[in-house]
C-alpha positions in Angstrom: 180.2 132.8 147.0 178.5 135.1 145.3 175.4 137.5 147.1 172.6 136.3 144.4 173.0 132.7 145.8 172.8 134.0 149.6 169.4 136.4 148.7 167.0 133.3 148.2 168.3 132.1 152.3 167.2 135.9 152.9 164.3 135.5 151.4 163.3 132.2 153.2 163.9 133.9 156.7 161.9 136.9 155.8 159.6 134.8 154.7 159.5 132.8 158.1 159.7 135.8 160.3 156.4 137.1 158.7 154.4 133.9 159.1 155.8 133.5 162.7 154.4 137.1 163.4 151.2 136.1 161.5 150.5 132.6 163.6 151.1 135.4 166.8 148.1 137.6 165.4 145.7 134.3 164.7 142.6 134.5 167.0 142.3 132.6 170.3 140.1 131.6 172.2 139.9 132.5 176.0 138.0 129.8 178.0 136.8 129.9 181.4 136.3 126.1 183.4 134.3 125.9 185.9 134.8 124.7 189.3 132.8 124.3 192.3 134.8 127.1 194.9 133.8 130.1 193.2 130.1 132.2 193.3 128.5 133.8 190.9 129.2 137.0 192.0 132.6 136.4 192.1 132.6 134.7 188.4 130.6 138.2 187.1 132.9 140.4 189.1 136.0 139.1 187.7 134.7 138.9 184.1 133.5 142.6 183.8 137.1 143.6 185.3 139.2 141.5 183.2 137.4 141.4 179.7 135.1 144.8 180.6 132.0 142.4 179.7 128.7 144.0 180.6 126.9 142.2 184.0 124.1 140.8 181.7 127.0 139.2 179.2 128.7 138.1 182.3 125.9 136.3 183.7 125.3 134.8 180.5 128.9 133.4 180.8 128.6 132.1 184.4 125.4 130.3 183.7 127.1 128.4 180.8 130.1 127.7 182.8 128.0 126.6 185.1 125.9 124.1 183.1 128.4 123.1 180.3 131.9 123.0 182.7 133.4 125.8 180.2 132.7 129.1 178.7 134.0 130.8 175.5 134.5 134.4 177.4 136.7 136.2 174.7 138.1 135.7 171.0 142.0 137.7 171.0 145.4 138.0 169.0 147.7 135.3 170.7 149.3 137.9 173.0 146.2 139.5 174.5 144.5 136.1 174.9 147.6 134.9 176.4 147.3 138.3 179.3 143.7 137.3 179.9 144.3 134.2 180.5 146.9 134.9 183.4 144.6 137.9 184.7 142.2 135.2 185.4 144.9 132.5 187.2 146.0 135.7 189.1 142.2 137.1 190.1 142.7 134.9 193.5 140.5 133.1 195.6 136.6 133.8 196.4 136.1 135.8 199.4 132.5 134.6 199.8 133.8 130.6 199.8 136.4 129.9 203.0 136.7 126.7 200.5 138.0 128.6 197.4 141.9 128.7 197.5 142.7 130.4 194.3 141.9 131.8 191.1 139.3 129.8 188.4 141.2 128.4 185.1 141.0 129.3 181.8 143.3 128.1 179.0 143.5 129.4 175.6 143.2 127.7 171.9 143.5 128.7 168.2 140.3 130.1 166.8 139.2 128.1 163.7 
């Protein structure tokens, strides 16, 4: 075989690798769901840590988690998203609620 017919299989897998690393750099969303075991408080405190949102922005977040069951807190490369996400599923529980066992959730999904 000759090394002209093997360059368009090259080509091809370049090709792939560079989309893969393109669909890995697409925006995603971070959302935060609410729940009933966490305060305020601890819903601001944990999003001025974790995505370095002001107090005011981070009230503005709790109240719509609050009111609509989900929040849009951040817009992220797949990779970063992906780290906020598990900073929030690590934060741990409330210490204000004896009720509140763990951390909030928050799932990612492709920006449009």
């Amino acid at each position: 075989m000759s090394s002209a017919l093997a360059l368009p299989d090259v080509e091809e897998e370049i090709l792939d690798e560079k989309e893969e690393a393109e669909d890995l750099e697409k925006m995603h969303h971070v959302i935060l769901l609410n729940d009933e075991d966490h305060t305020y408080d601890y819903v601001i405190e944990m999003l001025c840590e974790i995505f370095g949102l002001t107090e005011a922005d981070a009230y503005e977040r709790t109240v719509e988690v609050d009111m609509k069951g989900h929040s849009r807190v951040a817009t992220l490369p797949l990779k970063e998203a992906e780290e906020k996400r598990d900073k929030v599923h690590a934060f741990g529980p409330d210490p204000r609620l004896p009720r509140s066992l763990g951390s909030m959730a928050a799932l990612i999904e492709p920006a449009d």
